[in-house]
C-alpha positions in Angstrom: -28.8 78.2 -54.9 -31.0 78.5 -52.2 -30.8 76.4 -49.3 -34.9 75.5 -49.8 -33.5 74.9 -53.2 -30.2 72.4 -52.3 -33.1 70.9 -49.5 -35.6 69.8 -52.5 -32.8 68.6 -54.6 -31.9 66.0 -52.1 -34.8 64.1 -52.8 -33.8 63.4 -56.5 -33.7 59.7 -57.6 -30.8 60.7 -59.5 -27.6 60.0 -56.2 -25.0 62.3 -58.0 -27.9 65.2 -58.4 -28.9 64.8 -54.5 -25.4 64.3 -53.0 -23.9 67.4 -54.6 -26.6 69.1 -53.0 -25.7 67.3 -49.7 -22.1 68.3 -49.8 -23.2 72.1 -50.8 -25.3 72.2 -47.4 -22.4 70.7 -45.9 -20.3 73.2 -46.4 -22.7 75.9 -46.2 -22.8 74.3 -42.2 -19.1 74.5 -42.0 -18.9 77.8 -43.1 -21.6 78.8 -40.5 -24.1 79.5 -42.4 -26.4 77.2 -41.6 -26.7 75.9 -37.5 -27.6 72.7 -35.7 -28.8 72.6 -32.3 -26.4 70.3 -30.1 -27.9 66.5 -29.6 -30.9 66.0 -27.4 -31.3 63.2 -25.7 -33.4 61.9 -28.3 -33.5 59.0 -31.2 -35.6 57.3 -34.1 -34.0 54.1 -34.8 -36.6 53.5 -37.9 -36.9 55.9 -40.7 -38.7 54.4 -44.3 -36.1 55.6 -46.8 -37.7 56.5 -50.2 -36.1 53.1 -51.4 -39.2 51.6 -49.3 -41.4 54.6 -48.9 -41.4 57.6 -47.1 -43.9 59.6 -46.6 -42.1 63.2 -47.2 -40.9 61.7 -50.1 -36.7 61.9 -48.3 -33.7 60.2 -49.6 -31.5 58.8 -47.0 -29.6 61.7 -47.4 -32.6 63.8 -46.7 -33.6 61.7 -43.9 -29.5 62.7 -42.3 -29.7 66.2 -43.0 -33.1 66.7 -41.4 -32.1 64.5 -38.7 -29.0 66.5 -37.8 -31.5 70.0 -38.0 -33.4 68.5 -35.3 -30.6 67.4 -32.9 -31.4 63.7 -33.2 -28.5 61.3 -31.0 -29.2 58.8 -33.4 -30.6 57.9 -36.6 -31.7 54.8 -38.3 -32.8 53.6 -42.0 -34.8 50.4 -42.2 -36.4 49.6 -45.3 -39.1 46.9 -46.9 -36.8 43.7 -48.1 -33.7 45.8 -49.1 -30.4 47.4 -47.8 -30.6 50.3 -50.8 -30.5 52.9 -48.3 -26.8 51.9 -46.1 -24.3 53.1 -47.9 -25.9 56.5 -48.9 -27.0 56.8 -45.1 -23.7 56.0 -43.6 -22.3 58.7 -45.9 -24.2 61.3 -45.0 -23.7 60.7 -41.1 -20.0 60.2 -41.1 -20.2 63.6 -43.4 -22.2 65.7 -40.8 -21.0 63.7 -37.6 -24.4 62.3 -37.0 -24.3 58.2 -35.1 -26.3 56.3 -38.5 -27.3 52.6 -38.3 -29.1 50.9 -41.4 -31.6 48.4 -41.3 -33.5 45.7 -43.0 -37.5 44.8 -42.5 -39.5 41.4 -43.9 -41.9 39.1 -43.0 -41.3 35.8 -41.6 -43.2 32.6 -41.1 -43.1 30.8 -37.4 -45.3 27.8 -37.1 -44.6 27.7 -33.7 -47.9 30.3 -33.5 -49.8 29.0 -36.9 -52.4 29.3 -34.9 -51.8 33.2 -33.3 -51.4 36.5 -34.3 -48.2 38.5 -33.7 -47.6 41.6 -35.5 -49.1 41.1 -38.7 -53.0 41.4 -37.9 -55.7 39.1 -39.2 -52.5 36.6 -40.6 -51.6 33.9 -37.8 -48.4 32.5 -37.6 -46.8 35.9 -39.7 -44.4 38.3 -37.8 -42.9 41.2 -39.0 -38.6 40.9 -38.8 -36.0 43.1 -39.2 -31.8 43.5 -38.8 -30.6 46.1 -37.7 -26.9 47.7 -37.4 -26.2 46.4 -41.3 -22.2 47.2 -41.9 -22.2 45.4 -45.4 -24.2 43.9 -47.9 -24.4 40.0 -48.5 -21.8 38.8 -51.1 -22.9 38.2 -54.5 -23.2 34.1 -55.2 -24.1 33.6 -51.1 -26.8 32.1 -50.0 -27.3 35.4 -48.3 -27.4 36.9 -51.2 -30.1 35.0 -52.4 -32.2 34.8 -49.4 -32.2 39.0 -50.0 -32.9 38.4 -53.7 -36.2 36.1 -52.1 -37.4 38.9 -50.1 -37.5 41.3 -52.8 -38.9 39.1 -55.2 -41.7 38.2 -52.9 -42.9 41.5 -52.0 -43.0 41.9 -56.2 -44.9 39.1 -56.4 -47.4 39.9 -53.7 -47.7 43.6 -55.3 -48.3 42.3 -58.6 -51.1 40.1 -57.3 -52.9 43.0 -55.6 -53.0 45.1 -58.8 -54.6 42.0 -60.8 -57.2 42.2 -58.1 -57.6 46.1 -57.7 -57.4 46.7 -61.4 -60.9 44.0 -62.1 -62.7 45.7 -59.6 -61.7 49.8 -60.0 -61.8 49.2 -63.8 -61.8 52.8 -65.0 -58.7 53.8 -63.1 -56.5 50.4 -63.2 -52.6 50.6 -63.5 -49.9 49.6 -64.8 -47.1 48.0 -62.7 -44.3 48.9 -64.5 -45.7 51.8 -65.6 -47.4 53.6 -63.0 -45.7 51.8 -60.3 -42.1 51.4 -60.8 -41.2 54.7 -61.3 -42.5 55.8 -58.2 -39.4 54.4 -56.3 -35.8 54.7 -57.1 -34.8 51.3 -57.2 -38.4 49.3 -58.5 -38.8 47.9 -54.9 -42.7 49.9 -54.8 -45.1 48.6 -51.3 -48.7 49.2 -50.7 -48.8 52.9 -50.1 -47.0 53.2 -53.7 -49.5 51.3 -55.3 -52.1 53.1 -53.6 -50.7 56.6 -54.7 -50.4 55.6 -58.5 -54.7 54.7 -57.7 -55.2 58.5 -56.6 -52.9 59.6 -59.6 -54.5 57.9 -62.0 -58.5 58.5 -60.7 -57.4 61.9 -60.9 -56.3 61.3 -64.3 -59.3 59.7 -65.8 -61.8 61.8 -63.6 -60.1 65.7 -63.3 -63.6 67.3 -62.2 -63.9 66.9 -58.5 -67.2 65.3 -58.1 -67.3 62.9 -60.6 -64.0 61.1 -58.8 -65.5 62.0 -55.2 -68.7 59.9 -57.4 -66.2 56.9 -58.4 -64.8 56.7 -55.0 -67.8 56.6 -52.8 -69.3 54.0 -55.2 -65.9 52.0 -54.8 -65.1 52.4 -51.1 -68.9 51.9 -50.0 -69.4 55.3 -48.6 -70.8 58.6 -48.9 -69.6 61.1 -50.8 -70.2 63.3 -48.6 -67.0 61.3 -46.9 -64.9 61.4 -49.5 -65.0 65.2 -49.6 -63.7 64.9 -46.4 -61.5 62.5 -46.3 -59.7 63.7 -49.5 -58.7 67.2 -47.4 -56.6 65.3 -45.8 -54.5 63.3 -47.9 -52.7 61.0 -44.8 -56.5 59.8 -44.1 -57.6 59.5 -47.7 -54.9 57.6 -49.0 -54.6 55.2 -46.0 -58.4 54.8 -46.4 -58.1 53.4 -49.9 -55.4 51.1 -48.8 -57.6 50.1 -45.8 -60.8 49.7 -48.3 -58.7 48.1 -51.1 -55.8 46.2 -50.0 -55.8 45.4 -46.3 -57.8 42.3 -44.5 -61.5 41.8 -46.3 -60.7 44.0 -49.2 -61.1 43.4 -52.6 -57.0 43.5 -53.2 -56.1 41.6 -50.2 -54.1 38.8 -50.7 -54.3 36.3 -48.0 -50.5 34.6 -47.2 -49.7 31.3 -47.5 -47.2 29.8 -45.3 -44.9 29.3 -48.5 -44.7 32.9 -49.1 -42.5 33.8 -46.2 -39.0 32.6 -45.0 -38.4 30.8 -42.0 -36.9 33.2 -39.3 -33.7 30.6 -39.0 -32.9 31.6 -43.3 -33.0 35.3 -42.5 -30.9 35.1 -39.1 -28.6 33.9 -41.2 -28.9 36.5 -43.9 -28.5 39.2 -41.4 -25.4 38.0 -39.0 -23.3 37.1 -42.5 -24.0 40.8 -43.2 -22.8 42.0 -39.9 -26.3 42.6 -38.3 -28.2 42.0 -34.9 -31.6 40.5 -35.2 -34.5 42.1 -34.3 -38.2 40.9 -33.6 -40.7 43.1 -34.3 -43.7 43.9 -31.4 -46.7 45.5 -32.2 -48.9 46.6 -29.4 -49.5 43.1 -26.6 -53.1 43.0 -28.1 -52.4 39.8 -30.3 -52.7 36.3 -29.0 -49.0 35.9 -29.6 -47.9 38.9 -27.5 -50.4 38.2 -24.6 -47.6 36.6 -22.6 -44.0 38.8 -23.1 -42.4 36.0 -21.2 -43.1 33.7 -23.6 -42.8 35.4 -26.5 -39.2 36.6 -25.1 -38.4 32.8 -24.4 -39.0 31.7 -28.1 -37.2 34.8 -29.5 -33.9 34.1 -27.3 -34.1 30.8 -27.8 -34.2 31.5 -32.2 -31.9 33.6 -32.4 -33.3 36.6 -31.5 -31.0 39.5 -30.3 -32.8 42.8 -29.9 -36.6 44.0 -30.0 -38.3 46.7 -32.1 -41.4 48.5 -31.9 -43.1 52.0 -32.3 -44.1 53.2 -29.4 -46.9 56.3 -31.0 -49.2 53.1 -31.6 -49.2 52.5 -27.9 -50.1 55.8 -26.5 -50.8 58.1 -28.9 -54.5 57.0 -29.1 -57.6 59.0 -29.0 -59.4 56.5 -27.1 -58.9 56.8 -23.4 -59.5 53.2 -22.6 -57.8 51.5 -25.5 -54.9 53.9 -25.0 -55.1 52.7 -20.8 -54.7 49.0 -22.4 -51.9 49.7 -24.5 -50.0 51.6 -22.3 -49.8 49.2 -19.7 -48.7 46.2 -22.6 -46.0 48.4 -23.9 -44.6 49.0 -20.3 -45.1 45.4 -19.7 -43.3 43.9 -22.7 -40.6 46.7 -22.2 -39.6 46.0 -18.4 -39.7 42.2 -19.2 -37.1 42.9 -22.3 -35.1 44.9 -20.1 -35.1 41.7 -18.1 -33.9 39.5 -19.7 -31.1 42.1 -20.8 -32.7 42.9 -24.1 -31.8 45.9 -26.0 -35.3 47.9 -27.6 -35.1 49.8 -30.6 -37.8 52.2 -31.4 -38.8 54.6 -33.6 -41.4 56.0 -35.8 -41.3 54.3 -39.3 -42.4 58.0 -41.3 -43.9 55.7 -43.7 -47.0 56.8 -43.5 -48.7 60.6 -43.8 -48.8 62.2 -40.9 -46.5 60.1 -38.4 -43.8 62.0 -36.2 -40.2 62.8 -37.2 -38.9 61.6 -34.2 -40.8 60.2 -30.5 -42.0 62.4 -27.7 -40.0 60.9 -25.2 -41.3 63.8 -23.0 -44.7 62.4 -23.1 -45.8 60.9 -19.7 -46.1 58.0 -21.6 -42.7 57.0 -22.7 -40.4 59.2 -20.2 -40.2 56.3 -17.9 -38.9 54.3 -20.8 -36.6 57.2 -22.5 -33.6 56.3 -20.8 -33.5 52.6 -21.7 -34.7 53.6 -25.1 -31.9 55.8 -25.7 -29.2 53.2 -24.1 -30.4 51.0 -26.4 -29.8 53.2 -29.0 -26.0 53.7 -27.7 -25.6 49.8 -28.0 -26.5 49.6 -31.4 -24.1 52.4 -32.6 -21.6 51.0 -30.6 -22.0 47.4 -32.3 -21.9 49.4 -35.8 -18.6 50.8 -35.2 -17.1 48.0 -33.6 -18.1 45.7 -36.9 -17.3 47.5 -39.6 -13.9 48.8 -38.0 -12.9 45.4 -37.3 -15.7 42.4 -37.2 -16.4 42.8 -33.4 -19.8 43.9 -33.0 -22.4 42.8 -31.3 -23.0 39.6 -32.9 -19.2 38.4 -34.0 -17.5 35.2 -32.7 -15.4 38.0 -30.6 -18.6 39.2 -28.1 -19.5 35.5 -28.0 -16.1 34.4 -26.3 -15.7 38.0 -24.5 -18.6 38.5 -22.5 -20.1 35.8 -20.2 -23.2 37.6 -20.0 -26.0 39.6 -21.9 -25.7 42.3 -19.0 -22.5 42.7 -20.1 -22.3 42.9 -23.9 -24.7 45.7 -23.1 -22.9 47.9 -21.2 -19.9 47.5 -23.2 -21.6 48.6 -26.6 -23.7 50.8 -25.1 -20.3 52.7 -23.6 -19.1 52.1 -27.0 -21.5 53.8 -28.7 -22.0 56.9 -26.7 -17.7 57.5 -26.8 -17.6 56.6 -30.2 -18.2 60.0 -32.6 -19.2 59.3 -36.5 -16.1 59.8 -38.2 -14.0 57.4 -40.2 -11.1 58.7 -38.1 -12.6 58.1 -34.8 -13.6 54.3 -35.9 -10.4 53.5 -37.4 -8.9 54.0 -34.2 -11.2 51.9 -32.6 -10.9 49.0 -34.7 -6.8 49.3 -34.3 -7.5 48.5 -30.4 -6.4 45.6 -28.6 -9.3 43.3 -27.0 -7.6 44.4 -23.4 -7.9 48.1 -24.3 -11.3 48.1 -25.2 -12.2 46.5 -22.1 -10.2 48.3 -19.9 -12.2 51.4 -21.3 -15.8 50.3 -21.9 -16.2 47.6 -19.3 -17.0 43.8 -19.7 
């Protein structure tokens, strides 16, 4: 089989079907038939898995193997209200000796800013949240468990609300949920962009002759058709302008949140250390009432429980607009230096969630090479803290670093050496894990 062939086969739903096709390009590596360029100095901490969505349609595996092709340091899963993706990832990294972390994104509610904005626009009071550095999933019949059962459910719940709304007001071209939805992801846990690509299926369904849909969705979207020709030659733009028409803030699908629809950040904190993970608060762009003031924000987040941050930097600089781009430049290098700090570790990456984002950062840019280096230390600290917890329940956020380090500064450095010494392979971590608490330190620091 062709490697194109063995490539497209990794995306099947079907795990025994895409890792046999893993394991062939494996060994097609090994044999030297197939080369990887050594690791640049280079990392994207947040890929969608198609257990969420991604928008190139990759499994995790996928996600690895492309990773490793482009000389990625380090990789990271993180998907919508489920851990589907970690043990598939970690597989495929520990195969092709590619660093993999897997993590976890929700939505929590704070009350502490009911009143202001933080990363979720036009919803006061609602953050976005993730864990990262997973090792393990909750245990069954834990109130971890369940708290992971609540997020999934949800985001279901929400979904299923949007289509009711969608369906009354598209009426020629409404869907089925379990039909038209579902299937679309591997393991029934769809998000907005699925729902809104079952929408373009099915309009294409009921209306195959081109003008009569570009017709249907001018008359739906409240525009031209003349811009719906246009917008549908570029499929990024035309789906994420249904989903901006439809579902989003004002549109007909939106459903507005109620407090009681999101956990509090204390429940999921607690979710996410039982599972051997670091929490992380997500940042948008500094623009929001709630991110005006990073000293503030910072403050709060240390003092619940907050470990890490996470944030994607393209939506700071890569802006057509000179002075919004000016703006959001200066908040991201703001709330960047003032994590830094405070001894904060900042994950970033680049979500590929939606059509048309990057695979991985330009660090390069102007923009972000005065950040790359803490970036990509950060990086180092949270593949250190996966191998230190799953080889022996020491990571970042165990009992152990609590009565080891006397200082953020310090925990940092450690992983961070940790991580950058460390190679993915079960070999390597085993040995790490067999080492005494003096050892370690009398290697990595503390």
């Amino acid at each position: 089989m062709r490697i194109e062939d063995l490539e497209a086969q990794l995306d099947d739903f079907d795990f025994e079907r895409r890792k046999t096709a893993f394991l062939k390009l494996s060994e097609a590596y090994r044999r030297g038939e197939i080369s990887f360029p050594p690791p640049r100095p280079v990392v994207n901490l947040h890929f969608h898995t198609f257990f969420s969505f991604n928008a190139c349609g990759y499994s995790p595996l996928h996600i690895v193997w492309r990773a490793k092709k482009e000389g990625l340091s380090v990789a990271g899963s993180v998907d919508f209200d489920v851990l589907d993706a970690l043990e598939e990832f970690r597989f495929g990294g520990f195969t092709l000796g590619l660093p993999v972390v897997s993590g976890l994104e929700t939505r929590i509610y704070l009350p502490e800013f009911r009143n202001e904005e933080l990363s979720s626009p036009n919803e006061p009071g609602i953050a976005y949240y993730m864990g990262n550095g997973f090792v393990r999933l909750p245990e069954e019949g834990t109130r971890a468990f369940e708290t992971l059962r609540k997020l999934k459910r949800i985001a279901q719940e929400r979904n299923t609300k949007i289509i009711a709304r969608v369906n009354a007001y598209l009426r020629e071209t409404a869907i089925d949920y379990e039909a038209d939805v579902l299937p679309l992801t591997p393991s029934h846990n769809p998000t907005e962009r699925h729902i809104v690509v079952a929408y373009a299926r099915r309009a294409e369904s009921v209306f195959p002759n081109p003008r009569d849909r570009a017709r249907f969705w001018a008359e739906k979207l409240g525009v031209r058709e003349e811009e719906i020709w246009a917008l549908e030659k570029d499929r990024a733009l035309f789906y994420d302008f249904i989903r901006s028409r439809l579902m989003k803030f004002g549109g007909v699908g939106y459903v507005q949140p109620d407090a009681g629809d999101f956990p509090r950040i204390q429940e999921v904190n607690e979710m996410i250390l039982s599972a051997g993970a670091i929490p992380s608060f997500s940042w948008l762009d500094g623009t929001r009432s709630g991110e005006a003031d990073p000293e503030r924000l910072i403050a709060f987040c240390e003092a619940n429980g907050v470990e890490t941050f996470f944030l994607i930097p393209d939506r700071n600089w890569n802006i057509p607009d000179d002075e919004e781009r000016k703006i959001k430049v200066q908040k991201l290098h703001e709330f960047v230096e003032t994590a830094r700090k405070h001894h904060f570790p900042v994950f970033v990456g680049t979500e590929l969630n939606r059509y048309g984002q990057k695979f991985v950062d330009d660090f390069d840019s102007p923009y972000l090479a005065p950040l790359a280096d803490f970036f990509l230390e950060s990086a180092w600290v949270l593949w250190g803290h996966a191998v230190l917890e799953m080889s022996s329940g020491r990571g970042y956020t165990s009992d152990w670093a609590k009565r080891t380090f006397k200082s953020r500064a310090a925990k940092n450095q450690f992983f961070a050496r940790v991580g950058k010494r460390t190679e993915a392979s079960w070999e390597a971590v085993r040995k790490l894990g067999a080492r005494s608490t003096e050892s370690l330190l009398q290697e990595f620091g503390g």
